[in-house]
N, C-alpha and C positions, 0 to 999 in steps of 0.2 A: 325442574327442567327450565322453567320459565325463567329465573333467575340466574342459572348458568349462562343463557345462550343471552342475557339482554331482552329477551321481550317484554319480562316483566316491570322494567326500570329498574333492574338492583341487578349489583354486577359484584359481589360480594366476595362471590366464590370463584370467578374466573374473569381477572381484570381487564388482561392479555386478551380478552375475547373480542373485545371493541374498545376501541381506543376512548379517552378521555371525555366527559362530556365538558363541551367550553363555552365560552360567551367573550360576545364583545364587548368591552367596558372602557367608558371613559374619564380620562384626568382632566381635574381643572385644578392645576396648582401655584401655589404665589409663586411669584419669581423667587424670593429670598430665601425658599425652603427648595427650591426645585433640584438643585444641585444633591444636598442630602439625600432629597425622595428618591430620585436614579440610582444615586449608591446604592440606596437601600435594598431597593426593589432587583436589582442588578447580585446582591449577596443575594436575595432570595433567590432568583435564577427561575420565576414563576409565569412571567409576563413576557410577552411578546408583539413589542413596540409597532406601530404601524408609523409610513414615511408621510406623515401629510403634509408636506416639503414638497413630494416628487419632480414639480413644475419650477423649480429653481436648482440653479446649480449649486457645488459646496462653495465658491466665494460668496455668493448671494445670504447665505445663510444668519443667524445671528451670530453663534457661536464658533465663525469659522475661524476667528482670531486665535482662541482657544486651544482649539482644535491643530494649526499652525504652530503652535508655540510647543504642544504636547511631542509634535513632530521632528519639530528641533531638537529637545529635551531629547529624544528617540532617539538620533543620529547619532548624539554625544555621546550615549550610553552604549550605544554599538562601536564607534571609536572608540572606547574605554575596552571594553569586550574584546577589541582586534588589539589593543596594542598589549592590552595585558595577556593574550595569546603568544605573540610574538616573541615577548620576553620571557615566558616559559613559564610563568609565575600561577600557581594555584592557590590561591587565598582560600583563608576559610570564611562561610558566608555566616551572617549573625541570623542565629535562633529563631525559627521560625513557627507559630504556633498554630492553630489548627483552622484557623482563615485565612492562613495564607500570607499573614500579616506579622512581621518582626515587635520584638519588644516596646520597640519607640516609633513605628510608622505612623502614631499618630501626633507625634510631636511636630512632625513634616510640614513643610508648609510648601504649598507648589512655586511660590512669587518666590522663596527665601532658596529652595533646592534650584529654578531656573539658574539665578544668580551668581549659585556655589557651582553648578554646573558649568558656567561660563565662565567664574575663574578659575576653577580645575584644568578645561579646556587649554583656557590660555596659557598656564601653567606647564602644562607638558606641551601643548604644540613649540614654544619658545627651550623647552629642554633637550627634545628630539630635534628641533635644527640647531640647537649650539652641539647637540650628539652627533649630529648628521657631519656637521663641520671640522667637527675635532677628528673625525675619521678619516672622513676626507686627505683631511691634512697631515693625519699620519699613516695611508696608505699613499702620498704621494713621498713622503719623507723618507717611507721603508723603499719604495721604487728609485727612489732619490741613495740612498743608501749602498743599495745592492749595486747601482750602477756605478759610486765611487768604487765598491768594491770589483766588480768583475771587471772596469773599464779600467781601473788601477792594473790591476794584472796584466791585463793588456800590456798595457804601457810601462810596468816595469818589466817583460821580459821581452820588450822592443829594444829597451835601452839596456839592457844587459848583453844581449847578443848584437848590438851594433857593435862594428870594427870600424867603421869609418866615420869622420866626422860630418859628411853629408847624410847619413844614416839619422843621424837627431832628427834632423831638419825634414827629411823624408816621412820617420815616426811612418812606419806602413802597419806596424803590430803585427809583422808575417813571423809565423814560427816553423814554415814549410821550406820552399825553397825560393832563392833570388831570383829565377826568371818569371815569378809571379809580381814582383815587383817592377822590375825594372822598366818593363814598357808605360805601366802607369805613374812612375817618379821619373825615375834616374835621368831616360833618355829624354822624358820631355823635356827635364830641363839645360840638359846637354846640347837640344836640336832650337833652343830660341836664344837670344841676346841677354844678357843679365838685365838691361833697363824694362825687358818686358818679363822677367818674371816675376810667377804668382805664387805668393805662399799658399800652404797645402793648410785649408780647412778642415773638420768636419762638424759631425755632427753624434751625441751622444742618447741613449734612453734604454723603454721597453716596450717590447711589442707581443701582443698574443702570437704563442707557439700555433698556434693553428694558422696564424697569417703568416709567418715567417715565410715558407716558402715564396709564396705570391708576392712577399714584400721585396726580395731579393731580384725577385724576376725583372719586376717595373721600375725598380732602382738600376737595375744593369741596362733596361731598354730604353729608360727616362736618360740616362747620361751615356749611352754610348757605350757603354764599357769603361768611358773616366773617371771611376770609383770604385771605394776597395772595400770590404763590408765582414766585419769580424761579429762573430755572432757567440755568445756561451748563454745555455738554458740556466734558468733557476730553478736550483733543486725542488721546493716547495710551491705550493699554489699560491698566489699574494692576491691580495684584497684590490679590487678595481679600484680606483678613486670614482670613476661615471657612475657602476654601478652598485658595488659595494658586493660584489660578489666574488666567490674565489675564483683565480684564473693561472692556468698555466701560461707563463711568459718567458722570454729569453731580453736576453742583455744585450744591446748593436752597439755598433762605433760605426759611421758610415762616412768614409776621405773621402774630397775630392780637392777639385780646383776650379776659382772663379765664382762669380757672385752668383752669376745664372744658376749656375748645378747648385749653387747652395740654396737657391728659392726653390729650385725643382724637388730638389731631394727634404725641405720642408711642408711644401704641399702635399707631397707621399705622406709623408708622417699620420697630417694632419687625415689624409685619405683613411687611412688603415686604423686608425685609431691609435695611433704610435705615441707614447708620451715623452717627450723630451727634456733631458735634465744638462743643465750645463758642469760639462768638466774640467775644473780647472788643470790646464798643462802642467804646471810647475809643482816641483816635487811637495815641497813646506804648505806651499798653500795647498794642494790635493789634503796632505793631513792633518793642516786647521780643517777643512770643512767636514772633514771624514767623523773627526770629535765631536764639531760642533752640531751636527746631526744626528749622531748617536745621541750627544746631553740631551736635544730636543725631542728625539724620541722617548727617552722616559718621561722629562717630563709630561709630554702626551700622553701616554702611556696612565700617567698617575693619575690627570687631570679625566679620562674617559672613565676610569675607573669610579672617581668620585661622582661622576656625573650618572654610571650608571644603579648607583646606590642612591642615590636620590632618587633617579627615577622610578625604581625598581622601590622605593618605602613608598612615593608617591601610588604607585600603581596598584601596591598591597594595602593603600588605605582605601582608596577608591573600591577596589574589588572586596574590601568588606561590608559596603554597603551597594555594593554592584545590583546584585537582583532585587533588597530594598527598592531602590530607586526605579530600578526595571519596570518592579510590579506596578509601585502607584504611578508612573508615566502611561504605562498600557491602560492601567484603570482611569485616569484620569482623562485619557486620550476617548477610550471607548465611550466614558459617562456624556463626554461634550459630543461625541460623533451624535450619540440618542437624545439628546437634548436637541440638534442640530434636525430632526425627526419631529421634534414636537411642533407645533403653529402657535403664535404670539397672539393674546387678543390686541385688541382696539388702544386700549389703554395702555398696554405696556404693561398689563403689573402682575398677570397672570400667563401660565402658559396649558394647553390644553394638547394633553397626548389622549393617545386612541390605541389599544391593544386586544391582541388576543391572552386570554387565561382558562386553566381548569376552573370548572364550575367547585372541586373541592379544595382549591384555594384561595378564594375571594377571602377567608377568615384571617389566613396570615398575609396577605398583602394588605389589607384594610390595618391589620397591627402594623407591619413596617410602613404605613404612611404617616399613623400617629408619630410613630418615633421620632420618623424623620420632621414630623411638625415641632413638635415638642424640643428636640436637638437646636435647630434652626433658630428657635425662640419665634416662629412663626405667629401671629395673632390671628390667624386664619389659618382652618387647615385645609387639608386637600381633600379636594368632592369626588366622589367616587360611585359609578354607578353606571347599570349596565343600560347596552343599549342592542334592540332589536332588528336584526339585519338578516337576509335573506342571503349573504355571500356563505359560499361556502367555507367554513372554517378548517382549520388547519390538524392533522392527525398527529394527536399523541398519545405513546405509550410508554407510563413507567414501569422501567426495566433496570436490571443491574447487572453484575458481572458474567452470571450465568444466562441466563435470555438476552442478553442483550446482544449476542453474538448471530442468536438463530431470526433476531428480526432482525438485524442488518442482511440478511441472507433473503430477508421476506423483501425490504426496503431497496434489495438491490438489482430485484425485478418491476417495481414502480412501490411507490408510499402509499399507501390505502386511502380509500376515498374515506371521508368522515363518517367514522362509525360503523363503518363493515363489520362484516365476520375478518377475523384477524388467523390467516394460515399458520401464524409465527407460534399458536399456541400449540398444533399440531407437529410441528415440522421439528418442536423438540424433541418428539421421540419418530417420527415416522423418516424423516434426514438419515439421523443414524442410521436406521433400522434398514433401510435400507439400502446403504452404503454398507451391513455389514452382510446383507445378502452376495452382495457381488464379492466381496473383499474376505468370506468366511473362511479365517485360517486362524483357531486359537493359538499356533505359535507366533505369527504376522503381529495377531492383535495386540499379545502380550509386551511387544516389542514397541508398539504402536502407544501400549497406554503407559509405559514408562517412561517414553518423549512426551506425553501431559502431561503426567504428573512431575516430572522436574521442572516443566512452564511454570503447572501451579504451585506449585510451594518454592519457586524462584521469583512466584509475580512481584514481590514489592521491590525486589531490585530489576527486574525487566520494566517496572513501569517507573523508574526513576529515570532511565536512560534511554536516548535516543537511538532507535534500533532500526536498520534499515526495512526496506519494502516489504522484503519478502520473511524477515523473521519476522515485523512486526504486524503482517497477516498471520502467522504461525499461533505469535503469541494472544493476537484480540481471538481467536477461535479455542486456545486451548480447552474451555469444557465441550466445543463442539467436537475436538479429536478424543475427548476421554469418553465420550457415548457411543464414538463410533469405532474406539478401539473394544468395548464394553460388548457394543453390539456385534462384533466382526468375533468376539472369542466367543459369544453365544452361539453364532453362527457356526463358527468351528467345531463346536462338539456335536451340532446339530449335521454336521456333513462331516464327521469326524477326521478330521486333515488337521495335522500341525508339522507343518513344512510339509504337506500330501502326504505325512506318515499316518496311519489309521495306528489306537491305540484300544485295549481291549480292557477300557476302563470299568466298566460294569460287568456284568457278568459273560459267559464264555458264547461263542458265536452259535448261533440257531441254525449254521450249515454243517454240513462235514463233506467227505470225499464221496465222489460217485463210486468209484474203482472200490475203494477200502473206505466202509463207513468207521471202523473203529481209527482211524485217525484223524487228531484234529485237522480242522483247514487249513491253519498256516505248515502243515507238514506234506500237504496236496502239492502232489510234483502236476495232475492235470486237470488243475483249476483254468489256467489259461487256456488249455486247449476242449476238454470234455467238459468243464465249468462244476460249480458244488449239486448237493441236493439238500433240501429242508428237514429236518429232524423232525419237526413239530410245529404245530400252529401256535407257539410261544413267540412273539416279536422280540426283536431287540427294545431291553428296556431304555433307553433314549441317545436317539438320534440314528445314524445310521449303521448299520452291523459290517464291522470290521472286515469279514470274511467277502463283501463285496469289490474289497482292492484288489485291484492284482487280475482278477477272474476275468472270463471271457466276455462275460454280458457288465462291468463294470463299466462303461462308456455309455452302451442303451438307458444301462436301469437310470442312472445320475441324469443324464439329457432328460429323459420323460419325466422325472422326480423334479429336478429343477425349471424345466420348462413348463410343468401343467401350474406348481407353486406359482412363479412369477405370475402368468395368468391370475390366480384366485386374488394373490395381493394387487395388482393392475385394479382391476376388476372391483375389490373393496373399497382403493382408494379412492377411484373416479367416483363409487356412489355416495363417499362421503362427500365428494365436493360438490356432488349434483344435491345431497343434502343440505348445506351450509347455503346453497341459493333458495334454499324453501324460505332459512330463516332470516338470509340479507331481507327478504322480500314479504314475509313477515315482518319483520320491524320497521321497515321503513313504510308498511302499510301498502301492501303495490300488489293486492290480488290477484290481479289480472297476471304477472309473473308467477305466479305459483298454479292457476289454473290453464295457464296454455304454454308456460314452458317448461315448469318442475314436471309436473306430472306427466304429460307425453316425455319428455327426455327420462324419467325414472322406467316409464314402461317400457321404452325404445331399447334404452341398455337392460333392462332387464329380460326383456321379449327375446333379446338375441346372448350376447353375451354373460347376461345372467343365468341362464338356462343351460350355459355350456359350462359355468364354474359348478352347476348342480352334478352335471351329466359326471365331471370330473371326482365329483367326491363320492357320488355312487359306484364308480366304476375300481377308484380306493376300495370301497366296503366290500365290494362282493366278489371283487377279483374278478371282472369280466374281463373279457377276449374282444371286446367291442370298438370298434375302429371311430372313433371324437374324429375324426378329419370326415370320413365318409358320411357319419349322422349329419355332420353342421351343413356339407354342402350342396348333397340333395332332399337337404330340409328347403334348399330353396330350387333347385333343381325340379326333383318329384316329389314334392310332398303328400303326395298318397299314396306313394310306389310302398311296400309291405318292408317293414327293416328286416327285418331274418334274424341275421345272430348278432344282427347291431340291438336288439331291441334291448333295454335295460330293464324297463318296467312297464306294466301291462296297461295301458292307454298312452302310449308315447305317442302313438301317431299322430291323433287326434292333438295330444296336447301339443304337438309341433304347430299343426297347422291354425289351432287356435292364438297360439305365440306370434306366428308367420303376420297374422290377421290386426292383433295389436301391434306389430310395428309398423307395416303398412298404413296404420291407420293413425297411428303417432305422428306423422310427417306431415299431414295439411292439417291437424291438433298442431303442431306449434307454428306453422305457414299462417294459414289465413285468419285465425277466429280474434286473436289481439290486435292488428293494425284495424279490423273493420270494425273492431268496439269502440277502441279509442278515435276512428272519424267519426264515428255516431255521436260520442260524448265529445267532441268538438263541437257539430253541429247545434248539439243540442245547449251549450254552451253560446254560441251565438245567437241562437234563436231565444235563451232566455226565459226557458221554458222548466230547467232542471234546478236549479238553484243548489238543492241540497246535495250534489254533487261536484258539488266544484273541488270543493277540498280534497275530493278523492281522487278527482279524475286527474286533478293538476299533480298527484303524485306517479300517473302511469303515464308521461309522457317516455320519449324513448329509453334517454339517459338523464330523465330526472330536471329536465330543463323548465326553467322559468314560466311562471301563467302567461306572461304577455307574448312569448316565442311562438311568430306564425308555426301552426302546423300544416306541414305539406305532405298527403296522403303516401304518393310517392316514392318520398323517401324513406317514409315509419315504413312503408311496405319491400322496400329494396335492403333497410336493413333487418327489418323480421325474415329475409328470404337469405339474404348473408348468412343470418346467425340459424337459422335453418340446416343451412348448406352444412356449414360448419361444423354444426353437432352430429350429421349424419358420417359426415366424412370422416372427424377425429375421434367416433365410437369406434371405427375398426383400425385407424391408425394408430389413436393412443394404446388401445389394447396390443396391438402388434407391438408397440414401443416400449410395451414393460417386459417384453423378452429379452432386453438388453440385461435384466439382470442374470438371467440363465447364461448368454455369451457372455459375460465379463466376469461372473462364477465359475467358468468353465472354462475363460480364461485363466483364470489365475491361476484353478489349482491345474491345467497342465504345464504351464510355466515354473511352475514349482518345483511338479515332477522333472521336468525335465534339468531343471539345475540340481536336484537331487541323487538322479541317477546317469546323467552323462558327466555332470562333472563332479560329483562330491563321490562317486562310487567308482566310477572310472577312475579318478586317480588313485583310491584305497584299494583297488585293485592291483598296484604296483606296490611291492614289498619296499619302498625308497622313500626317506622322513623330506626327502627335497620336493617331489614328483606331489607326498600328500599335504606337506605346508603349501605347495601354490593351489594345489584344488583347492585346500581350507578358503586361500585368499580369493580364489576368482570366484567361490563360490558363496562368502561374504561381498564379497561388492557386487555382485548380480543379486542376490535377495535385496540389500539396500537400496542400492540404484536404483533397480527395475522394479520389484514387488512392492517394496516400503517408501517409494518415491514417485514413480512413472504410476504403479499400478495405484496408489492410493489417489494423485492426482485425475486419474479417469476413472475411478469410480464416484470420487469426489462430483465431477463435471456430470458425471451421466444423472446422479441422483437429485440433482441441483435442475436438471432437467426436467426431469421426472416430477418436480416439485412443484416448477415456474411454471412448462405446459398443459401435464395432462392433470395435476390437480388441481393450481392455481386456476388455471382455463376454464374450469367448469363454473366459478363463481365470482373469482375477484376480480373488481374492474381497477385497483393500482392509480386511476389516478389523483389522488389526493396530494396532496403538501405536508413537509414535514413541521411542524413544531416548534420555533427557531426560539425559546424564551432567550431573552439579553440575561446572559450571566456569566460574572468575574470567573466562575470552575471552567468556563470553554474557550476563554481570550489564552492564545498561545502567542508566540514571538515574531509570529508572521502578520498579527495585527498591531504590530510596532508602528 
């Protein structure tokens, strides 16, 4: 026992029970080995670094240059990252072997990779803007293009349908009718002098179809109505030149006349984001430039091409050594941040770090110092050696795939003070176990442990891949859902329900019918209303007897069955946690806790609520008639009053009132007799009279606090009187609070029933394959939904509860520190 629980010093057989023993140890190492040594020690993943820096900021630092540089390095590699995203490109990355480390990362040099990194850089930033340009220039060519064409048309069936020779000269591009013309050409020129007229401008391009209307509106308001505006959309969406994005556009021609309307109707343009191309008038020249901007668009065309096959070989050489370089920039980045940590002495030529470690690793850290001495070609190596300190050290516990999910569960209620009782060994099986009390439905479960197990034998591809929030709680807990889908089917056959059908897997039911004994029960037409009767004193051979569904007392017997259970389990578990405070308190040597608060709170709950989980298994054995509600509350009521047919067994009385007697007297046992010990051994402490106490009594201060922390009466007496209060109050709250498993058991399975038999039978009720595929469906998506999603996440929460308050509460005081060793296995992308 002693060795189990840690009193003895040897933790052999249950490691989970208390966390790590550690010590604080210090480096003194050469500078020209120092860099190796952190690598080293950083693949080990053993040590955890202390800042003795803190009093300077990160430019202050030695190594902040470094550290700057690793940062840059950083940036580049994530611009590599984004732009080889961009172009769609997935390279394959080089061979990676079981540190993490490719074939040749140690050929690397960081001075030589900076370098190559900066001309890679420069390399494609100077390709992507000669890309950028070339696009440019041939989404402004194809704009350019489209607008010879559509403005072309225009203009040739202007001049096909002119009849008059002032018609040219007009050029309106109307294909409607002449009186849309005439007041904007014909007559103005009719109604002034020949020496003051104005030849007819415009102005060509294209503008976003989304802006078109608006553009029309402010061109007609901007000039008056003295401009004539022919519009054709573009089939296809064309490439912006601004933004390089695709856009729906149309084709304008916009006449007027006069110098002013032509600055007005240029500032519009430039308003709306309108691009403008010039079109030549005349026929031959329109089709030189018509050609000559087609040749040029291929050659564009050809020139982008090549340029993106450049880029795209530059990108796929780069992204083969993409995460190479990732890794050792992150590593190299991390090793100078913890260098950055360590204090420089006097001379310069050493540096001296300060950490926390396991006391069962001081053997391989001392060997990865040699190495890194010996590697380095160091002439001196690194001193190592532990140093004594009264802080509190940091809690760790090595865990793996399967435990390490149930102390994060422990961890996420506070991190254990150094060297507790540790819940996380327990809550492996009592989490489940409890979770499948409320959740007990062996079909639910089954459905339940075949979602973990495709987790687990999917894990190495779920933990290659970046998986969002909520799968990625899914998948860290997968063996926590495989105990509690495990426990939830054990449950199931224990309250025999799979989807709340009862199954007559053992042998045949110990009822039959009142009316008609020679017929089975399931042939009982008034089990509902007259209810069965017992055959014999044979029980059902395990879990509950089938013949209980359906019947008239199947609602009482289930609620008293489930409700007196939850009680005994309540009731267990709090005294296991009022136990685990005997042994926090044993090991840390603190008597005084184990004589004035284990044992009165051991007798308090047992004086009262222990004596009611007794009352409850007697009253199982003998089949009494005896009313638990009336015994429990004129045991405080009258407890001399005579029970009658409450009695169970023959001294009950007396034994109540002797019970009554120890909890009453449990209450100033843990109130006064500890704060007036420990001001005695204060005083006695100051007067210098006890000596050989000191050791002891410096370990019952309240929460453990330092020798030299005034003590003030006081307060050691206002928190003895808190925690008093507390434990009196949460005897009958926590026990009330493990009834949640009876309601959320009794939840379930009438939620069940009820989508069983209003909708999965109500519609099989209807002779129509239409009427019973949608029950099938409403009544698959309400098991999922509701049962195997709603209902698992509140049982989940209640049992979680049930964990943190009423057992946690009784012994763990949570606040310690986690563990943080520096190592290369926990640096992710976010410490780029």
């Amino acid at each position: 026992m002693t060795s189990i629980f840690g009193i003895g010093g040897k933790m052999a057989q249950m490691e989970l029970f208390r966390s790590e023993e550690m010590n604080l140890v210090q480096l003194i190492i050469p500078t020209e080995s120092a860099h190796d040594t952190v690598t080293y020690l950083a693949e080990l993943g053993l040590l955890q670094f202390k800042d003795l820096n803190s009093d300077k900021s990160s430019f202050q630092r030695t190594y902040a240059n470094q550290v700057k540089r690793c940062g840059e390095m950083a940036r580049k590699l994530r611009y590599f990252r984004d732009q080889i995203a961009k172009a769609g490109l997935t390279p394959a990355a080089r061979r990676v072997v079981e540190n993490g480390w490719s074939d040749q990362t140690g050929d690397v040099d960081l001075d030589d990779l900076e370098v190559n990194l900066s001309e890679l850089e420069n390399e494609l930033t100077e390709i992507l803007a000669n890309t950028d340009t070339l696009n440019r220039t041939h989404a402004e060519l194809t704009e350019f293009h489209l607008v010879l064409q559509k403005a072309g048309a225009f203009f040739s069936a202007t001049r096909d349908n002119a009849s008059e020779p002032q018609s040219r000269e007009l050029d309106g591009l109307s294909v409607s009718t002449e009186d849309m013309d005439r007041p904007l050409l014909h007559e103005q020129e009719m109604q002034v002098e020949p020496s003051k007229q104005v030849r007819l401008g415009y102005v060509s391009g294209v503008v976003p179809k989304v802006k078109a209307p608006a553009f029309e509106r402010i061109l007609f308001r901007a000039t008056r109505g003295n401009m004539f505006l022919k519009q054709a959309p573009i089939e296809q969406s064309v490439t912006d030149p601004a933004t390089g994005e695709k856009v729906e556009k149309v084709v304008f021609v916009v006449f007027f006349a006069g110098e002013t309307a032509r600055l007005k109707v240029t500032k519009i343009c430039e308003a709306f984001g309108a691009n403008r191309y010039p079109f030549p008038e005349e026929g031959t020249r329109h089709r030189q430039v018509k050609i000559q901007v087609s040749s040029r668009l291929d050659e564009l065309q050809q020139t982008i091409e090549a340029g993106k096959l450049h880029r795209d070989n530059l990108l796929t050489t780069i992204g083969y050594k993409l995460e190479e370089w990732s890794l050792l920039v992150r590593r190299e980045k991390a090793v100078y941040h913890t260098l950055n940590m360590l204090s420089i002495d006097v001379t310069r030529k050493c540096l001296v770090a300060e950490g926390w470690c396991p006391v069962s690793a001081k053997p391989r850290i001392q060997d990865a110092l040699q190495k890194a001495s010996f590697d380095s070609n160091s002439q001196v190596g690194t001193i190592f050696q532990v140093l004594h300190t009264k802080e509190l050290p940091p809690t760790y516990y090595e865990t793996n795939k399967f435990t390490g999910a149930f102390q994060e569960i422990v961890d996420a209620y506070g991190v254990g003070r150094y060297r507790e009782a540790n819940p996380g060994v327990f809550s492996i099986i009592t989490f489940p176990f409890l979770f499948g009390v409320m959740f007990g439905d062996w079909g639910h479960g089954i459905i339940l442990m075949f979602a973990a197990l495709y987790l687990i034998l999917n894990e190495k591809k779920y933990m290659s891949q970046k998986l969002g929030d909520i799968m990625d709680m899914a998948f860290g807990g997968r063996y926590v859902i495989l105990l509690m889908s495990i426990f939830s089917i054990y449950a199931g056959f224990i309250y025999n329900e799979f989807f709340s059908l009862p199954f007559k897997i053992f042998d045949n039911s110990a009822y039959t019918c009142r009316d008609h004994p020679d017929l089975p029960w399931d042939q009982c037409e008034s089990a509902t209303t007259v209810g069965l009767i017992k055959l014999g004193d044979q029980p059902y051979p395990f879990g509950l007897d089938p013949a209980w569904h359906g019947s008239r007392s199947e609602l009482p017997f289930t609620n008293s069955l489930k409700m007196k259970m939850s009680i005994l389990l309540g009731i267990t578990q709090m005294n296991v946690g009022i136990l685990l405070s005997y042994f926090n308190a044993k090991f840390f040597n603190k008597p005084l806790n184990i004589w004035y608060e284990f044992v009165p709170q051991v007798l308090f709950l047992g004086s009262l609520f222990g004596y009611l989980s007794v009352l409850i298994i007697i009253k199982w054995c003998t089949g009494s008639q005896a009313d638990l509600y009336h015994i429990m509350i004129y045991m405080f009521l009258s407890p001399t009053d005579d029970l009658g047919d409450n009695q169970l067994f023959w001294g009950q009385k007396y034994l109540q009132i002797l019970l009554l007697v120890i909890a009453f007297v449990s209450v100033p046992w843990m109130l006064l007799p500890k704060p007036l010990i420990l001001k005695k051994q204060h005083e006695q402490r100051l007067a210098g009279r006890t000596y050989s106490v000191v050791g002891e009594s410096d370990t019952e201060s309240v929460d453990g606090d330092d020798e030299h922390e005034e003590f003030v009466f006081e307060e050691v007496f206002v928190h003895q009187m808190i925690h008093t209060i507390e434990f009196v109050l949460n005897a009958v709250s926590n026990t009330a609070s493990y009834l949640r498993l009876w309601a959320l058991s009794l939840a379930h399975a009438e939620l069940s029933a009820v989508f069983y038999e209003r909708v999965l039978m109500v519609a099989f009720e209807y002779d129509n394959i239409i009427i019973r595929l949608i029950g099938i469906v409403v009544f698959t998506i309400a098991t999922l939904g509701v049962l195997l999603v709603m209902e698992t996440l509140s049982a989940f929460l209640h049992a979680l509860r049930l964990h943190w308050v009423e057992f946690m509460g009784k012994f763990y005081m949570g606040d310690g520190y986690k563990f943080h060793p520096f190592a290369f296995a926990t640096l992710t992308e976010d410490d780029d």
